[in-house]
Residue frames as qw, qx, qy, qz and C-alpha x, y, z in Angstrom:
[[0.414, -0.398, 0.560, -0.598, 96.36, 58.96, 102.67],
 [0.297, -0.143, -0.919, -0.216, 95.69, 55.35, 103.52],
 [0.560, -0.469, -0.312, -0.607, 92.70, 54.07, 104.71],
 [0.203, 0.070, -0.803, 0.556, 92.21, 53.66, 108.47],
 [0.286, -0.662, -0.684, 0.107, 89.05, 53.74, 111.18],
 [0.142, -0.589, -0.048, -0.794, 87.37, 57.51, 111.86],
 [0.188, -0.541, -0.696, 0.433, 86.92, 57.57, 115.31],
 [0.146, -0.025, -0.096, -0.984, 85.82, 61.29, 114.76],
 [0.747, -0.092, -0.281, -0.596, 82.22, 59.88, 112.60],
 [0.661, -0.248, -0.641, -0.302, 81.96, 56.67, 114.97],
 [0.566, -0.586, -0.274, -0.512, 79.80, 56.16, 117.47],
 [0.806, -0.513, -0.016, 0.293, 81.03, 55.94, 121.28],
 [0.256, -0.888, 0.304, 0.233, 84.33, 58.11, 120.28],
 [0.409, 0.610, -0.674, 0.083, 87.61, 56.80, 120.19],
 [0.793, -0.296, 0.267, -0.461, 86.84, 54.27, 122.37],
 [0.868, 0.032, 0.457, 0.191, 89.26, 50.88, 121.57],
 [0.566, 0.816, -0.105, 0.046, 90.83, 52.77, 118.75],
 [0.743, -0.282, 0.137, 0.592, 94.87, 51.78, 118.76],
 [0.150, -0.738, 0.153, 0.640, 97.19, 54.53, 118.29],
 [0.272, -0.156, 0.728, 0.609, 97.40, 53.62, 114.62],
 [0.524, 0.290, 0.282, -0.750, 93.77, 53.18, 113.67],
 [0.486, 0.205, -0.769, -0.361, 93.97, 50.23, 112.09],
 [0.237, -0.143, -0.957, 0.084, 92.60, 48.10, 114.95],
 [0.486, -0.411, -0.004, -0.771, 89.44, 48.53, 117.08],
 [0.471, -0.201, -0.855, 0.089, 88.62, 46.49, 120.20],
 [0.254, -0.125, 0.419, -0.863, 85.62, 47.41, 122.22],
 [0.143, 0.331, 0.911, -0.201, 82.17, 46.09, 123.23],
 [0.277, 0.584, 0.067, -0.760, 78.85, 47.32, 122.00],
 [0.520, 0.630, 0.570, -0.084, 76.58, 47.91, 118.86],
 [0.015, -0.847, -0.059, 0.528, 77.66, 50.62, 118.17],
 [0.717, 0.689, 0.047, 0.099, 79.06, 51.68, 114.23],
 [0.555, -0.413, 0.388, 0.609, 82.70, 51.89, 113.66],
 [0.638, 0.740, 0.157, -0.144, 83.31, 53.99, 110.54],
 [0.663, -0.063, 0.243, 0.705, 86.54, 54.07, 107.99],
 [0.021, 0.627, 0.078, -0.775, 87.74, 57.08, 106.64],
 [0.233, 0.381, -0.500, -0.742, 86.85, 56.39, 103.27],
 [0.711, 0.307, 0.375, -0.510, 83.84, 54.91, 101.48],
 [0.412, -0.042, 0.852, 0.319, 83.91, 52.00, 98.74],
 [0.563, 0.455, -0.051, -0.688, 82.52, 52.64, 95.73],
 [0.841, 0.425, -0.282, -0.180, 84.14, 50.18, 93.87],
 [0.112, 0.696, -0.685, 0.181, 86.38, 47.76, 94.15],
 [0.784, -0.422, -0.451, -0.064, 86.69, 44.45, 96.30],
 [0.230, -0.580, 0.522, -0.582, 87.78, 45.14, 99.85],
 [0.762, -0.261, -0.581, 0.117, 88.48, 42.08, 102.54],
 [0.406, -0.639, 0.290, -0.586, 88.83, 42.64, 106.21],
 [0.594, -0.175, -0.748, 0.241, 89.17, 39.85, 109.32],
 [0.382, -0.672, 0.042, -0.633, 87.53, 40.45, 112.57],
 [0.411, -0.057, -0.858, 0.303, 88.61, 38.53, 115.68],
 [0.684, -0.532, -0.336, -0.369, 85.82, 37.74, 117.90],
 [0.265, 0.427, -0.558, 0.661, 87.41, 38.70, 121.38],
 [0.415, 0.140, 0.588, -0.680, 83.93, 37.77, 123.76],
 [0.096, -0.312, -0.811, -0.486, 81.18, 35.62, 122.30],
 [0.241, 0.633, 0.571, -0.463, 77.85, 37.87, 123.50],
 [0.414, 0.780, 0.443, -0.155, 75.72, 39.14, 120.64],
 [0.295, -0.217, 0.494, 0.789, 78.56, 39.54, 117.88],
 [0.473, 0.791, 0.385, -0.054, 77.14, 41.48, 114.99],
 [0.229, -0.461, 0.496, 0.700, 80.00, 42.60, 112.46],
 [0.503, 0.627, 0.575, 0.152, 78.64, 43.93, 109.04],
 [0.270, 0.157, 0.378, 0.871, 79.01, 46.74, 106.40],
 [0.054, 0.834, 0.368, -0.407, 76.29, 50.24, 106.48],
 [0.417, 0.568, 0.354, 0.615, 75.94, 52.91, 104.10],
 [0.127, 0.228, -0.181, 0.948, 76.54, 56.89, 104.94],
 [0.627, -0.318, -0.007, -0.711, 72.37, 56.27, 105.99],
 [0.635, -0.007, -0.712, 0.300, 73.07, 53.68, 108.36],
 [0.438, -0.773, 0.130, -0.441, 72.11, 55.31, 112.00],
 [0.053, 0.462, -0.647, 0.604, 75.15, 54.99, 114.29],
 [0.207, -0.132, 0.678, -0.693, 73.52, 54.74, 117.35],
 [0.824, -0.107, -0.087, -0.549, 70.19, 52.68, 116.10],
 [0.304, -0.519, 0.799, -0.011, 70.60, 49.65, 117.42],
 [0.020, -0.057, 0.894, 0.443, 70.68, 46.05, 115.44],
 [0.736, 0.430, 0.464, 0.242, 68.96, 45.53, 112.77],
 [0.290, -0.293, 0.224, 0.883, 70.29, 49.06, 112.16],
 [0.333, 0.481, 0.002, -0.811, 66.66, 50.31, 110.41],
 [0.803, 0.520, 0.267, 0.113, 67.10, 47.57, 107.58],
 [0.440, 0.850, -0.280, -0.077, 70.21, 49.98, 106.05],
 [0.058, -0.843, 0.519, 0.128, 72.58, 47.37, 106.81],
 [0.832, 0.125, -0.533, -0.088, 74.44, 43.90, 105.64],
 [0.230, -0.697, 0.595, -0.328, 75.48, 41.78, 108.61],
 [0.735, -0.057, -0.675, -0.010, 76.51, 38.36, 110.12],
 [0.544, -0.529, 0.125, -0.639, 75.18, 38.27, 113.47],
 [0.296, 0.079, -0.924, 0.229, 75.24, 35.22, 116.17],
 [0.130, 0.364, 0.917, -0.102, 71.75, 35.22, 116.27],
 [0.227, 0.498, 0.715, 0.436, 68.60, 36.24, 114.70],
 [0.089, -0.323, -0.345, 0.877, 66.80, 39.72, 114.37],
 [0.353, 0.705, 0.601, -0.133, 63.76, 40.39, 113.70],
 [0.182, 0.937, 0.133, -0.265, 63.68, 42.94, 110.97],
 [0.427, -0.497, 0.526, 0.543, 67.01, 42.08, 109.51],
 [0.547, 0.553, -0.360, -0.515, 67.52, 42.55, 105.62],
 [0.975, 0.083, 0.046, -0.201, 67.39, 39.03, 103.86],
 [0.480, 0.772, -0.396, 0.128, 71.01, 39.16, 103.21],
 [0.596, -0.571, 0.326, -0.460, 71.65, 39.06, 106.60],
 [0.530, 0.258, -0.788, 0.180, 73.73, 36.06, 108.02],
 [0.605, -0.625, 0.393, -0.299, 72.87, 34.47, 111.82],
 [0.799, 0.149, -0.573, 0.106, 75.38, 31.83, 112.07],
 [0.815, -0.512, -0.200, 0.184, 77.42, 30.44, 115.25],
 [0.384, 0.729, -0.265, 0.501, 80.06, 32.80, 116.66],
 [0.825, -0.299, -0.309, 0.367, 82.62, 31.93, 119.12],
 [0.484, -0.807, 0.215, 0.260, 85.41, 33.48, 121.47],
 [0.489, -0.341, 0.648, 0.474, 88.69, 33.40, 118.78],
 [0.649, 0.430, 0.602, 0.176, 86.67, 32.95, 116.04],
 [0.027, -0.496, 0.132, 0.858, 88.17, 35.17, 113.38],
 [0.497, 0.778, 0.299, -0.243, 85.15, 36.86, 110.44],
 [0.350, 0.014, 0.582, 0.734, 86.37, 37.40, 106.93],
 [0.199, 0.733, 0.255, -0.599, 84.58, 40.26, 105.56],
 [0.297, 0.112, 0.653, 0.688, 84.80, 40.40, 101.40],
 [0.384, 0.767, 0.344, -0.383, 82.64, 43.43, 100.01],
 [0.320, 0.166, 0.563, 0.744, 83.17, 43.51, 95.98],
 [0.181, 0.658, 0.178, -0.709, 81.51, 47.10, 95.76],
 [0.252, 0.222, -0.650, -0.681, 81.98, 47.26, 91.74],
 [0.218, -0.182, -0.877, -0.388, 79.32, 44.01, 91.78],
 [0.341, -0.543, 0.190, -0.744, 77.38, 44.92, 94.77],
 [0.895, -0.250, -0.357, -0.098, 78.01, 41.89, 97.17],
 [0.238, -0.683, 0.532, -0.441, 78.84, 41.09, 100.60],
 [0.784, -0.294, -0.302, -0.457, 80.27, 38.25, 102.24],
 [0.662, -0.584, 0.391, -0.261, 80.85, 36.47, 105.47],
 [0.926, 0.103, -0.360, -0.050, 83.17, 33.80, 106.14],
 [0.298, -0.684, 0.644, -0.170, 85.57, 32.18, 108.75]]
């Protein structure tokens, strides 16, 4: 099976899910989960930034809380478009536009995440 977005496990439904589950376009905090978990490997992604209000596009573990809202508890890595108290040091705040499209690069095998457009 390939890998695709769970609306089932994330948060708010199926909300913005395309009939494929490969895309997702909604508003919100809220977690988006795939159907399979990275142990290893590197994995890349692109996000297109479709509204500039409080983007926040990052990576969470199975203890991540859904529905907490950012920082997500501390349990997660993100790049944000502006600061949050309580964020893990990893953490990115950087400028995020309308169009702007996120590169996402998570090399699970080394444990590292990172941001880039």
């Amino acid at each position: 099976e390939c890998w695709h977005w769970d609306q089932c496990k994330s948060a708010d439904g199926d909300y913005g899910f395309s009939g494929d589950l490969l895309e997702v376009c909604r508003d919100g905090s809220a977690g988006i989960v795939g159907s399979a978990e990275f142990s290893h490997g590197v994995h890349k992604w692109a996000v297109k930034i479709g509204r500039n209000t409080n983007i926040c596009v990052g990576i969470g573990t199975a203890a991540t809380p859904l529905l907490s809202a950012k920082p997500y508890s501390g349990r997660a890595v993100f790049c944000s478009s502006q600061a949050l108290a309580g964020s893990a040091p990893e953490c990115v705040s950087t400028r995020i536009v309308t169009g702007d499209i996120l590169g996402v690069c998570l090399d699970a095998s080394n444990e590292h995440v990172s941001f880039y457009k």
